[in-house]
C-alpha positions in Angstrom: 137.1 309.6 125.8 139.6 311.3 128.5 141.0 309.4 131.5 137.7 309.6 134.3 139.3 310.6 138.0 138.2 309.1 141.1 138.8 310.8 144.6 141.8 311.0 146.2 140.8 309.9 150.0 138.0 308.5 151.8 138.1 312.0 153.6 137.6 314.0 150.2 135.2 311.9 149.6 132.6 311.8 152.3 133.1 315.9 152.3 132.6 316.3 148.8 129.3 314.1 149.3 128.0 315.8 152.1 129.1 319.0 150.3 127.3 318.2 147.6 123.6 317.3 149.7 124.4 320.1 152.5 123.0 323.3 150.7 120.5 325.6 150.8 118.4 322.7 151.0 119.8 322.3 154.7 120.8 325.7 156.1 118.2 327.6 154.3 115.3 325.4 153.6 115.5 322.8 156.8 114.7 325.4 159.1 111.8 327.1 157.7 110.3 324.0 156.8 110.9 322.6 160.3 108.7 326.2 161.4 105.9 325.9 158.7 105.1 321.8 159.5 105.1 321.6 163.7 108.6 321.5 164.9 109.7 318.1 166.4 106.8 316.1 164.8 108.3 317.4 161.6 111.8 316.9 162.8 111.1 313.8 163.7 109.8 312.1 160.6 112.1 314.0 158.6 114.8 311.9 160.2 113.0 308.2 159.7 112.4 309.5 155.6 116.2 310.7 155.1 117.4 306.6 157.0 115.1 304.8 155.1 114.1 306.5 152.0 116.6 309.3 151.2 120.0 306.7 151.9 118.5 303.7 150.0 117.9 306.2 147.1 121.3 307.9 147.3 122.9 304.1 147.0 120.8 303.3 143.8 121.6 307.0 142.6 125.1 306.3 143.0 125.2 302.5 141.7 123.5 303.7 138.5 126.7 306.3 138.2 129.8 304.2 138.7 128.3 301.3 137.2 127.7 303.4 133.8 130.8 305.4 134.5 128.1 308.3 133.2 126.9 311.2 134.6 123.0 312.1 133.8 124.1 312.7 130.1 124.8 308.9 129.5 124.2 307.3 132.6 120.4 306.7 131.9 121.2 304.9 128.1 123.9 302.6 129.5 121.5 301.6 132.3 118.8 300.1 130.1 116.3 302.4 130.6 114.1 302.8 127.8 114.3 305.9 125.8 117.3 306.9 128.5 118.6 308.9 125.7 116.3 311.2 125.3 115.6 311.3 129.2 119.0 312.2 130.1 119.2 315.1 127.6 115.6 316.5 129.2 117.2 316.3 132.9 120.5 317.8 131.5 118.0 320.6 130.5 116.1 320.6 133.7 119.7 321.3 135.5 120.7 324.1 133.3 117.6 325.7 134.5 118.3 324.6 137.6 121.2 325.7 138.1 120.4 329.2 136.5 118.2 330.0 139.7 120.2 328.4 142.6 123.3 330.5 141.3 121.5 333.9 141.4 120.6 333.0 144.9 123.8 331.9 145.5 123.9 335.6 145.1 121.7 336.7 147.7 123.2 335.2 149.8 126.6 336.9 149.1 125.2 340.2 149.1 123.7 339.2 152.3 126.7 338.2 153.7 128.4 341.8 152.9 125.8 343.6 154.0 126.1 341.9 157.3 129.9 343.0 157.6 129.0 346.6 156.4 126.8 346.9 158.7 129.0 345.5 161.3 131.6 348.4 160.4 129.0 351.1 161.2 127.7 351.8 157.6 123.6 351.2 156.8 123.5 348.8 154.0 120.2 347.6 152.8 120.4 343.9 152.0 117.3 343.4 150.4 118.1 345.7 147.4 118.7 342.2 145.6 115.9 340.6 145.6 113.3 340.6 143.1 110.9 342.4 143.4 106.9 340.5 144.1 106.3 341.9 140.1 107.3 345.0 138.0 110.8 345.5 137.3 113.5 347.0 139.4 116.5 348.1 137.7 119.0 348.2 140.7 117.8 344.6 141.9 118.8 343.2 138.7 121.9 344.8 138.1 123.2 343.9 141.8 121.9 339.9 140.8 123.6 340.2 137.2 127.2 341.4 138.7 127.2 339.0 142.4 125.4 335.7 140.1 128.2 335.9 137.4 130.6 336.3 139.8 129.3 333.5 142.0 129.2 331.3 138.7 132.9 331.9 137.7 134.1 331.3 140.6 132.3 327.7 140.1 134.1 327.6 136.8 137.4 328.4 138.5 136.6 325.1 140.8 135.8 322.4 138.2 138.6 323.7 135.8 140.9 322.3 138.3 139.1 318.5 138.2 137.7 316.5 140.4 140.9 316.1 143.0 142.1 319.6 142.6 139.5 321.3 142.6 136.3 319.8 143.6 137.4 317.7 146.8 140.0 319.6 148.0 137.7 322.6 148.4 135.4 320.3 149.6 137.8 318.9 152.3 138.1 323.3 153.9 134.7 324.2 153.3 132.6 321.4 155.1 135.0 321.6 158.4 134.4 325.5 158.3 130.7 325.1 158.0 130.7 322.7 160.9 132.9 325.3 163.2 130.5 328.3 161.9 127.4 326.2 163.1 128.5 325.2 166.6 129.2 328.7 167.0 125.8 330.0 166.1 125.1 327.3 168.0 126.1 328.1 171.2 125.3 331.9 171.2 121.2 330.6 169.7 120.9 328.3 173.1 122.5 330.9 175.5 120.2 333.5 174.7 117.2 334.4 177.4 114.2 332.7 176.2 115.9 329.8 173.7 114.9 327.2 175.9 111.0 327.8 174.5 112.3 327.2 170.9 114.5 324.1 171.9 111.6 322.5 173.2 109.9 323.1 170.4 112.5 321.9 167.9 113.2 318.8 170.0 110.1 318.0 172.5 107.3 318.8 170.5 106.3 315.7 168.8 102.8 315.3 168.7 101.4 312.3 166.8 98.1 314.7 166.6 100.3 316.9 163.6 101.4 313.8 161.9 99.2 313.6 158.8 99.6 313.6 154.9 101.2 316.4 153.9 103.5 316.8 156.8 104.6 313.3 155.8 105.3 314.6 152.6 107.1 317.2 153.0 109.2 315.5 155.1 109.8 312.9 152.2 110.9 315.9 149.8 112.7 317.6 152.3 115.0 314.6 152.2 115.2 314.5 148.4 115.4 317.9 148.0 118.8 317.9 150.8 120.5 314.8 149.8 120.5 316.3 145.9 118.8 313.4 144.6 117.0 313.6 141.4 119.1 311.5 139.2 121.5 314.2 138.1 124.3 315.5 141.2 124.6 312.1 142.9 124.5 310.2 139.2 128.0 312.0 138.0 129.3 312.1 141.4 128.2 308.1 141.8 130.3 307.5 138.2 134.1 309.4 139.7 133.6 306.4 143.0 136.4 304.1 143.2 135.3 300.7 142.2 136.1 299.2 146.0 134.4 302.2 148.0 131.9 300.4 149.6 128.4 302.2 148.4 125.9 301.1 151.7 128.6 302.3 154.1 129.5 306.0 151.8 126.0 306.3 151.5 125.5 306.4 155.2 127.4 308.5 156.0 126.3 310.9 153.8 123.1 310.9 154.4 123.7 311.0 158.6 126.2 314.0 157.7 123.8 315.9 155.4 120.4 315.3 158.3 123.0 316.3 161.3 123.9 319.5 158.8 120.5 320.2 158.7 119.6 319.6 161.9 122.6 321.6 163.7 121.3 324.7 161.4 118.0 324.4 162.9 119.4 324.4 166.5 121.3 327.4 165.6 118.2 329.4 163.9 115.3 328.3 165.6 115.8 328.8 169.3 117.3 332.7 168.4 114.4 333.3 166.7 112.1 332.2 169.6 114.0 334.0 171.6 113.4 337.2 170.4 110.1 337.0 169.5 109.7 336.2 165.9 108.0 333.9 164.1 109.3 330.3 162.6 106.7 330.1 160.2 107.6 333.1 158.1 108.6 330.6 155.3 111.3 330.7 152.7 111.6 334.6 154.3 112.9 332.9 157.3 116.7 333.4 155.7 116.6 336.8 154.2 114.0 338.5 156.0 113.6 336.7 159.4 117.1 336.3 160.7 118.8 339.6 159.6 116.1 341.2 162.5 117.3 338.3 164.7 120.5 339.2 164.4 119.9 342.6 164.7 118.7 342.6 168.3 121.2 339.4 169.4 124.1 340.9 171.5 127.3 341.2 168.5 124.2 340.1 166.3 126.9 341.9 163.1 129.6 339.1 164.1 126.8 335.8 164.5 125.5 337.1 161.1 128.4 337.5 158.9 129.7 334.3 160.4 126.2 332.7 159.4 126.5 333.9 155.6 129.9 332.8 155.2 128.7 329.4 156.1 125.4 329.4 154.4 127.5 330.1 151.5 130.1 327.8 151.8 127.3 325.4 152.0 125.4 326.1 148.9 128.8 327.0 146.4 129.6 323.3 146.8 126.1 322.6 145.4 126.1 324.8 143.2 129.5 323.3 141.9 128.1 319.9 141.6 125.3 320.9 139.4 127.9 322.6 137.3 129.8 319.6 137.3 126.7 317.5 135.9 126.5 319.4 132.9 130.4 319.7 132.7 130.3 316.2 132.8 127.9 315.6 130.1 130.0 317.4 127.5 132.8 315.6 128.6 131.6 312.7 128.3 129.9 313.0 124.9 132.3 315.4 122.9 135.7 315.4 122.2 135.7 319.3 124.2 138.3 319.2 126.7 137.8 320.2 130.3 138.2 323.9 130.6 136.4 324.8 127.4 133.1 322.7 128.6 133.7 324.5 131.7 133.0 327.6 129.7 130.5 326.6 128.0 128.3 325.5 130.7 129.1 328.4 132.5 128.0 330.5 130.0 124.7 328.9 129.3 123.5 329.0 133.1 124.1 332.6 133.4 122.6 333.7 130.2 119.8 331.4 132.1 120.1 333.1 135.3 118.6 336.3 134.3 114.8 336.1 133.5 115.0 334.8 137.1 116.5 337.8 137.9 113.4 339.7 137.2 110.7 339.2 139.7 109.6 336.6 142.3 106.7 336.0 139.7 109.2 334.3 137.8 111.3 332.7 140.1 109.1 330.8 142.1 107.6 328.9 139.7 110.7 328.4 138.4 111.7 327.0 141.7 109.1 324.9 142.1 109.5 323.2 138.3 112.7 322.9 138.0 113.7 322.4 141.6 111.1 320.3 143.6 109.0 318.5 140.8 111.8 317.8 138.6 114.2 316.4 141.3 111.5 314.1 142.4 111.1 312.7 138.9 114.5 312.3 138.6 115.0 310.4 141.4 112.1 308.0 140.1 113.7 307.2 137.4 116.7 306.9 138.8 116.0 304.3 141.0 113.8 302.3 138.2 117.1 302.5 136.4 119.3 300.9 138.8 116.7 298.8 140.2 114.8 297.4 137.3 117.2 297.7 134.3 120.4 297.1 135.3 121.0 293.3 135.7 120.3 292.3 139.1 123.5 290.4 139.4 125.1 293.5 138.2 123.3 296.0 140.7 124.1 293.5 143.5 127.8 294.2 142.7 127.9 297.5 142.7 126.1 297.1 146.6 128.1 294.5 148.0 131.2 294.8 145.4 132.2 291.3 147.0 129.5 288.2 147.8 126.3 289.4 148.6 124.9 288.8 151.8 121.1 288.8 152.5 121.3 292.2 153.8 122.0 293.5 150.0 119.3 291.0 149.0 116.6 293.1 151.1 118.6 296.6 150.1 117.8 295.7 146.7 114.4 294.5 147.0 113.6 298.0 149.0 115.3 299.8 146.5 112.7 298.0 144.0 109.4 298.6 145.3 109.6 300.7 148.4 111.5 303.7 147.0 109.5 303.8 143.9 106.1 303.7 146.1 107.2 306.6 148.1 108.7 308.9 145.5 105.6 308.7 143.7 103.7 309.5 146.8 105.8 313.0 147.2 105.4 313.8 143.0 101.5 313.1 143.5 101.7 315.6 146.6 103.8 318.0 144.1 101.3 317.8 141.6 97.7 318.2 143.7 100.0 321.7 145.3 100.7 323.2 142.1 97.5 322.5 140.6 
């Protein structure tokens, strides 16, 4: 087997981990999720699942990696689990699918993004050409997706053939700081504009215990696995390249308080623009591609604020979509004497022969979104954490937590991570399941 790498710096570290969770889960999925289930109430909760549902989960995702040294492709057999074998070649599956999707709109979002600077030059562009169309066939839709997804995906495979330090985290360490500039920018120019103050309120000082019910509850529970990149696959290979002294509680917190401030800064810089000028926050996963390209349009240098929010949304979600790359990388790695660059290949090649009946129509894609995205990341999870929790030794488990003697904190952690986190998963899957059926 080939030498494993660990990271380079606790710096490289924490921004490749929040690289990884910040995606379009935050910047593109936080905000219309935050419009569709009540504003603060949602915000709100949202926060309480991510501290004490979403982190605990991360640490158990991440204790199952580096105490296997696996990624998904490995990680579930050397924990114990029974038939892990077999489970970590079906989620190895689920990721190429995965990943097939979240690349071609990786592309949108790029063509986006140019469309926003053409237009800033002067020139009409119509951004929406890309998307699929609701059914039928559209020839130029797919040939735009086919020529921006490939070239979104090499230029994943150009990433993880330099490794982990070289690649990985040291794009990591430009891309996060950037994304954090972009935001306070939109930022600032959102909560300036006449009228913001009615969608700040509503964002921040709208709880009402009246909205609080079931399935705002859970959604706020999958909005945190769905951000974080649980699911047993992204934080599993990740969790095996951790030093074996990096403290897993304390890297796990602040990962999960960098991913919900991600989030929550790209609500502050959507929401109160689109209040402002009259649109709607409950538009749904439109909110993106639809809703904020006419927000930008009528915002004073709206052509700048917009580029600069496409760069970043991007920047966000190629780190993701790296890290789901990287999972499958990983996995042939690991279980084949096929060096590096040549699995890179591979795996690159697989997700975008994957990538195109997605590329078809929306009545492909969203149910492909739905399977291999939501209900198979919460899965995942599950059996992630009954994998670190129930079939690793506990003494062994309790290592990984507290690496030194274990203090009654870890004691509780692990308890939590037993029967809470289980209880609670299970609870968002049985939400899943009663939505899709």
């Amino acid at each position: 087997m080939q030498s494993r790498e660990t990271f380079a710096s606790k710096f490289g570290l924490l921004m490749t981990m929040i690289g990884v969770a910040v995606g379009l889960g935050n910047v593109w999925r936080f905000p219309y999720m935050v419009g569709l289930f009540g504003g603060a109430s949602f915000v709100l909760l949202y926060l309480i699942m991510v501290i004490f549902i979403g982190i605990p989960a991360l640490m158990a995702e991440w204790t199952l990696g580096r105490h296997t040294r696996r990624g998904t492709l490995g990680a579930f057999e050397k924990g114990g689990l029974p038939g892990g074998k077999y489970v970590g070649y079906f989620f190895v599956f689920v990721v190429f699918c995965a990943t097939a999707y979240y690349s071609n709109t990786l592309g949108w979002v790029a063509f986006h993004g140019i469309g926003q600077a053409v237009s800033l030059a002067g020139f009409d562009f119509d951004s929406a050409a890309i998307l699929p169309p609701d059914s039928g066939f559209d020839l130029v839709s797919l040939l735009l997706q086919l020529i921006t997804t490939f070239l979104v995906i090499g230029l994943c495979g150009l990433v993880l053939s330099k490794g982990l330090r070289n690649g990985i985290e040291r794009v990591s360490k430009f891309i996060m700081p950037m994304l954090l500039a972009i935001l306070l920018i939109l930022i600032l120019r959102a909560i300036t504009l006449e009228g913001a103050d009615a969608g700040l309120r509503w964002y921040v000082g709208s709880f009402d215990l009246g909205n609080v019910n079931g399935a705002v509850m859970a959604a706020a529970l999958g909005q945190a696995v769905f951000s974080l990149s649980l699911g047993g696959t992204f934080m599993v290979i990740y969790g095996s390249y951790l030093h074996g002294k990096e403290n897993i509680p304390s890297g796990a917190l602040l990962t999960g308080l960098g991913d919900a401030t991600a989030g929550f800064l790209a609500g502050l810089a959507i929401i109160p623009a689109v209040f402002a000028l009259g649109l709607q926050p409950d538009s749904g996963p439109s909110l993106i591609f639809n809703t904020l390209p006419q927000t930008f349009q009528l915002m004073p240098l709206g052509g700048l604020f917009g580029v600069l929010f496409f760069v970043g949304l991007f920047g966000a979600a190629f780190l993701s979509d790296v890290a789901a790359l990287e999972v499958l990388v990983g996995g042939i790695v690991d279980n084949s004497s096929i060096r590096r660059r040549r699995a890179v290949i591979l795996a690159c090649s697989v997700v975008a022969l994957l990538a195109v009946p997605t590329m078809i129509s929306m009545k492909i894609f969203l149910p492909w979104d739905l399977i291999f995205g939501s209900g198979m990341q919460t899965l995942g999870t599950l059996l992630a954490v009954i994998t670190a929790a129930w079939c690793i030794k506990r003494s062994d488990a309790l290592r990984e937590l507290a690496q030194e003697s274990a203090r009654p904190f870890h004691h509780i952690l692990y308890l939590w991570m037993r029967f809470v986190i289980p209880i609670a998963v299970v609870f968002v899957g049985v939400r899943w399941l009663v939505e899709v059926i």
